[in-house]
Backbone as a chain_set.jsonl record, in Angstrom:
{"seq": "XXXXXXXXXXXXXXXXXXXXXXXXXXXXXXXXXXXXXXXXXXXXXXXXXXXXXXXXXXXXXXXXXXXXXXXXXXXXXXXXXXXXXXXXXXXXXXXX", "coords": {"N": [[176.94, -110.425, 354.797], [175.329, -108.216, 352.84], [175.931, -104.902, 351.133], [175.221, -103.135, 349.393], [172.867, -101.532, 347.659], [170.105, -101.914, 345.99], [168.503, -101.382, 342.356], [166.307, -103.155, 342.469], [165.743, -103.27, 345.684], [164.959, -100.722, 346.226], [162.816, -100.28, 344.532], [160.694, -102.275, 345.497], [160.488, -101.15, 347.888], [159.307, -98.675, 347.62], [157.085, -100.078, 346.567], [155.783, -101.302, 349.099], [155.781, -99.243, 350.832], [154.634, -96.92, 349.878], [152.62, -98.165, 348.279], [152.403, -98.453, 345.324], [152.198, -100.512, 342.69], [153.734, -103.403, 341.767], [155.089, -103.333, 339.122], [154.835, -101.185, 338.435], [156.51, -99.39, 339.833], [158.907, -100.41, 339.766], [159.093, -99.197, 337.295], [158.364, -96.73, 337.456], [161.12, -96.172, 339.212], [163.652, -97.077, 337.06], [162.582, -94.997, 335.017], [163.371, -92.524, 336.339], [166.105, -92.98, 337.159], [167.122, -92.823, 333.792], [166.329, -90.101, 333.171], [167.413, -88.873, 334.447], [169.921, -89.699, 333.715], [170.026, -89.053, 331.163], [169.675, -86.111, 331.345], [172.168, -85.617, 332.832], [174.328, -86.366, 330.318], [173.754, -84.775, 328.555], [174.088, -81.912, 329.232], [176.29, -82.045, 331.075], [176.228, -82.067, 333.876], [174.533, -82.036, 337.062], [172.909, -81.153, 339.042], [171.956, -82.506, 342.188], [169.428, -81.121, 345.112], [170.779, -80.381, 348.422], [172.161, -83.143, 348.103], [174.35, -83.607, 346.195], [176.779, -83.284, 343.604], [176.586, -84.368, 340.917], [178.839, -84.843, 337.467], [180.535, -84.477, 334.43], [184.015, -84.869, 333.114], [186.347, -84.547, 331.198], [189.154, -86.596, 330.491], [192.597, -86.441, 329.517], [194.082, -88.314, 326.841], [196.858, -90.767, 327.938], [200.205, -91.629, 328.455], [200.266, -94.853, 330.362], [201.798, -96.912, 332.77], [202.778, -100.498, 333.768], [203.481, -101.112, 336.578], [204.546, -103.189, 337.904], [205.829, -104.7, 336.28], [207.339, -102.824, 334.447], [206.479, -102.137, 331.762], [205.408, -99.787, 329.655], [202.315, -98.031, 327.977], [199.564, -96.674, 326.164], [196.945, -94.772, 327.829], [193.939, -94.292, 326.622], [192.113, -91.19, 325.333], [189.072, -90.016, 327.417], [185.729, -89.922, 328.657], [184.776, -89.017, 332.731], [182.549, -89.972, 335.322], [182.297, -87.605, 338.017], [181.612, -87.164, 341.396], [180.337, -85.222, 343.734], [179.572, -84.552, 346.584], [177.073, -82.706, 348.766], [177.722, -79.786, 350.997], [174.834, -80.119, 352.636], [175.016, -83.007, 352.883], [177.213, -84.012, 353.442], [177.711, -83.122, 355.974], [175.182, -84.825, 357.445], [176.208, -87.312, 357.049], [178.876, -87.411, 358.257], [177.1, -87.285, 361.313], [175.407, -88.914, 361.699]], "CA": [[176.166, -109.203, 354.889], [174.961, -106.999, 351.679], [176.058, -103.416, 351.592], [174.594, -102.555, 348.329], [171.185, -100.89, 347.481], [169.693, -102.346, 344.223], [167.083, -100.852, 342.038], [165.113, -103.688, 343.057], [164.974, -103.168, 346.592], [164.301, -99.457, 346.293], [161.068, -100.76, 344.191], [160.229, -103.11, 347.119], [160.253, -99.955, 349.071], [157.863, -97.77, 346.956], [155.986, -101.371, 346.256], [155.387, -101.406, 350.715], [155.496, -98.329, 351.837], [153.856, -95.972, 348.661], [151.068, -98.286, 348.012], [152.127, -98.367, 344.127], [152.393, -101.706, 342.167], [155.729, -103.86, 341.629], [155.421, -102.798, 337.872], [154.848, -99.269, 337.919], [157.353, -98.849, 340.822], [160.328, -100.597, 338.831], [158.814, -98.308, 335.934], [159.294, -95.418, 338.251], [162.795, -96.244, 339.547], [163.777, -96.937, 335.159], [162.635, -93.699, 334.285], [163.647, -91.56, 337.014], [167.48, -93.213, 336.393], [166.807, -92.747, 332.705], [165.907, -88.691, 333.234], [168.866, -88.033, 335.35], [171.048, -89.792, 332.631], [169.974, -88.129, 329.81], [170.462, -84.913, 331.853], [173.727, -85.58, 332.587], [174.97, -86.442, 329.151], [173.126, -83.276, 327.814], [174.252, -80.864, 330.342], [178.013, -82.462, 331.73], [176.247, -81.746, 334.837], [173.916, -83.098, 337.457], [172.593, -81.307, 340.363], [170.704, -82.494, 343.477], [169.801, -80.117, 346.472], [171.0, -81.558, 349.773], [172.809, -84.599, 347.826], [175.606, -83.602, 345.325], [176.555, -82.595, 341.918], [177.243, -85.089, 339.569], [179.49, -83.783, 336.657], [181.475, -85.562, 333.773], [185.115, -84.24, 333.05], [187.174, -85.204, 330.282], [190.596, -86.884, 330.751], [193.604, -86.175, 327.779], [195.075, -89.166, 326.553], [198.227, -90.552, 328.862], [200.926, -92.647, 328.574], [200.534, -95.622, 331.764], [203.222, -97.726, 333.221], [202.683, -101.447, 334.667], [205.187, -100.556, 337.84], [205.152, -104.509, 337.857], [206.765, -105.306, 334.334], [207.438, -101.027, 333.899], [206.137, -101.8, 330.202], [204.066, -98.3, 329.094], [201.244, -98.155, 327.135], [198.796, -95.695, 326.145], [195.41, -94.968, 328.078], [193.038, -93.176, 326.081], [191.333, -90.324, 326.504], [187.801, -90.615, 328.134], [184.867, -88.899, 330.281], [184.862, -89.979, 333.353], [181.942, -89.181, 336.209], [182.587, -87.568, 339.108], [180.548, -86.609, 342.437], [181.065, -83.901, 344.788], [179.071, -84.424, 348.127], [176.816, -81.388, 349.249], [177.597, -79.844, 353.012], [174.078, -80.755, 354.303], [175.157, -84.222, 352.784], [178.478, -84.493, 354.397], [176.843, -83.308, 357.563], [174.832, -85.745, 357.558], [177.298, -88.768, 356.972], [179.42, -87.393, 359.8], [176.403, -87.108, 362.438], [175.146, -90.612, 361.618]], "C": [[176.366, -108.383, 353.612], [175.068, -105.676, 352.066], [175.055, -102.808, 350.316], [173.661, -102.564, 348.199], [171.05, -101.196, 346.069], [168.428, -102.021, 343.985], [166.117, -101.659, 342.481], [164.484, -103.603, 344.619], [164.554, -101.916, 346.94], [162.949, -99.957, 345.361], [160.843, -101.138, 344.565], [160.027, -102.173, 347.531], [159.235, -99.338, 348.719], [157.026, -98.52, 346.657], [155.181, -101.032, 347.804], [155.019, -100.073, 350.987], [154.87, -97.165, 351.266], [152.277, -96.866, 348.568], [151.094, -98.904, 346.174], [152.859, -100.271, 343.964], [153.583, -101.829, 341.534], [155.796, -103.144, 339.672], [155.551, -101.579, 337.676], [156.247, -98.969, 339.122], [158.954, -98.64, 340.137], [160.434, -99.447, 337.309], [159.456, -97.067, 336.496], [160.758, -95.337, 338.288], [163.508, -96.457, 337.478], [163.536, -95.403, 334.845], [163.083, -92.933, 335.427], [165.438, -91.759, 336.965], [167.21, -92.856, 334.646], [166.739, -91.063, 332.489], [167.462, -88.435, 333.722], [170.093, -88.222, 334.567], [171.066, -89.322, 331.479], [170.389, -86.545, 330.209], [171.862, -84.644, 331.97], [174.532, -85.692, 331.578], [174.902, -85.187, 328.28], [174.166, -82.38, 328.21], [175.853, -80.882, 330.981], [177.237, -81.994, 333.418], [174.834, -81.622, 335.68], [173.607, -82.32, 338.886], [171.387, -81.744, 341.766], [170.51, -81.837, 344.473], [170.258, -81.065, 347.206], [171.722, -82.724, 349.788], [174.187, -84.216, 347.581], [175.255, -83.173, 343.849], [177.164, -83.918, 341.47], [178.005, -84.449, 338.261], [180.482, -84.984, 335.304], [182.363, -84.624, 333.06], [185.547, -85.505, 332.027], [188.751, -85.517, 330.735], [190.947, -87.056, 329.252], [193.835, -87.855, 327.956], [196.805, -89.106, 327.213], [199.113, -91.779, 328.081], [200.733, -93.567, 330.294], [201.476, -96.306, 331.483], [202.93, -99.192, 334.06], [203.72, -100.795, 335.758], [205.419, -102.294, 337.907], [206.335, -104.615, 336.868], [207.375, -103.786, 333.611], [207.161, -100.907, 332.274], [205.099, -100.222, 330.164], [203.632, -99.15, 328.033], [200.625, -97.014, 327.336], [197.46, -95.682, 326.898], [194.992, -93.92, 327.095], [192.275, -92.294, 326.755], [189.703, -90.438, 326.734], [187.178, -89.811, 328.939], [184.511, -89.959, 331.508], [183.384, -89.321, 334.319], [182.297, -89.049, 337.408], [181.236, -86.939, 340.162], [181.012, -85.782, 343.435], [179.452, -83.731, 345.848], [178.567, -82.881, 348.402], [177.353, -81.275, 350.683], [176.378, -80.444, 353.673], [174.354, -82.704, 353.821], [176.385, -84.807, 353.736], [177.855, -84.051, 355.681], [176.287, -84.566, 357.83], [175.309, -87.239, 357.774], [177.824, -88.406, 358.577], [178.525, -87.452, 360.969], [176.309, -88.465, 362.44], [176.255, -91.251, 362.105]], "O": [[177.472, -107.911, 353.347], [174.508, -105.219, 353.062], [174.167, -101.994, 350.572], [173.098, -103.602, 348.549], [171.774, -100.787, 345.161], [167.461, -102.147, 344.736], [165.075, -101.154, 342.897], [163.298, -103.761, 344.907], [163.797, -101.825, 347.907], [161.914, -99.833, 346.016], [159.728, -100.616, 344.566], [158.808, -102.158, 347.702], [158.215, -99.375, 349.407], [155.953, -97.984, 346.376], [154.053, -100.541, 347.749], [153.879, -99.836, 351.387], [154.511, -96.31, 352.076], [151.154, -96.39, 348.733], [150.178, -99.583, 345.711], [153.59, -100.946, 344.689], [154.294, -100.994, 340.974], [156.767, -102.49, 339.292], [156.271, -100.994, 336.867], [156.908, -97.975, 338.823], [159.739, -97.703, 339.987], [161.379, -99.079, 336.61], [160.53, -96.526, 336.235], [161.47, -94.622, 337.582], [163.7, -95.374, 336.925], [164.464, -94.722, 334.409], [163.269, -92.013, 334.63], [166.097, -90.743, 336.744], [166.888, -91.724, 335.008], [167.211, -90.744, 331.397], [168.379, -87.809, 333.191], [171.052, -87.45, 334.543], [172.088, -89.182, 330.807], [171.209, -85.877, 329.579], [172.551, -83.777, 331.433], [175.617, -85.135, 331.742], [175.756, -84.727, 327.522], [175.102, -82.146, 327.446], [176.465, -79.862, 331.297], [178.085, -81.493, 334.155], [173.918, -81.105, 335.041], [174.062, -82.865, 339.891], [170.291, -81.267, 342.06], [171.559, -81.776, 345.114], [170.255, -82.267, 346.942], [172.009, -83.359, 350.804], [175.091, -84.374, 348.402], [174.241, -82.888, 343.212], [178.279, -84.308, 341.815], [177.624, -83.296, 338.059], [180.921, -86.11, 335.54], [181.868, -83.682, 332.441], [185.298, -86.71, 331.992], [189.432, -84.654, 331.29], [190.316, -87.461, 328.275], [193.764, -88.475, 329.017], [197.643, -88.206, 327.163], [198.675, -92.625, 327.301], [201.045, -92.956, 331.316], [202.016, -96.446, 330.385], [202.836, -98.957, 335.265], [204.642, -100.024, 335.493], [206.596, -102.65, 337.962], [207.56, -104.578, 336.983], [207.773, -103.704, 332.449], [207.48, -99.929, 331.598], [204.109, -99.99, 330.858], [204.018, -100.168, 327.459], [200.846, -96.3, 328.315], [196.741, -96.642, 326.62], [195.612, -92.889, 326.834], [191.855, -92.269, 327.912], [189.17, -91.181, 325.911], [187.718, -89.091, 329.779], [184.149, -91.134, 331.45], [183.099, -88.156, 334.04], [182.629, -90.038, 338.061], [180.193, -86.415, 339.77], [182.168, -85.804, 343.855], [178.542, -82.912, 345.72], [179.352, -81.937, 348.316], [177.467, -82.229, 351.454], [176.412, -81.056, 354.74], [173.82, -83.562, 354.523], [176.407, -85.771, 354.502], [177.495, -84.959, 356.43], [176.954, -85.388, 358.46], [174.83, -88.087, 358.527], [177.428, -88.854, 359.653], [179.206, -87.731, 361.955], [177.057, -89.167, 363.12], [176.293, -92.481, 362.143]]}, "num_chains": 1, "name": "protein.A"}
């Protein structure tokens, strides 16, 4: 059993149940990811009503530790993205 939602079968979806053609649909789904990522890189920050915020936070440079072999090493530092769940979104999860 598949848990994961792939751009392709959200364009299947707007292919069936919109009416619009497999090319323009996948076109759709491409640019509408494509908008939201340029936003976010712009901006550090990403909101949807009713969904969540998207957001990208910087992490410093660390020292890590195998705990296997306790050798350190350095991680670098890096943006990472994070998501933060709206209430009517978490509502939602919990009712379902």
């Amino acid at each position: 059993m598949r848990v994961n939602l792939t751009k392709k079968e959200i364009s299947n979806k707007i292919y069936t149940e919109i009416g619009f053609s497999k090319k323009f649909s996948d076109n759709l789904i491409d640019d509408i990811l494509k908008l939201l990522q340029n936003n976010l890189v712009k901006k550090n920050n990403l909101k949807l009503s009713n969904f969540g915020t998207f957001s990208i936070k910087h992490k410093k440079e660390r020292i890590g530790r195998n705990p296997k072999t306790k050798n350190e090493f350095k991680i670098s530092s890096r943006n990472v993205l994070t998501f933060k769940a709206s209430k009517d979104f978490k509502t939602f999860i919990n009712e379902s």
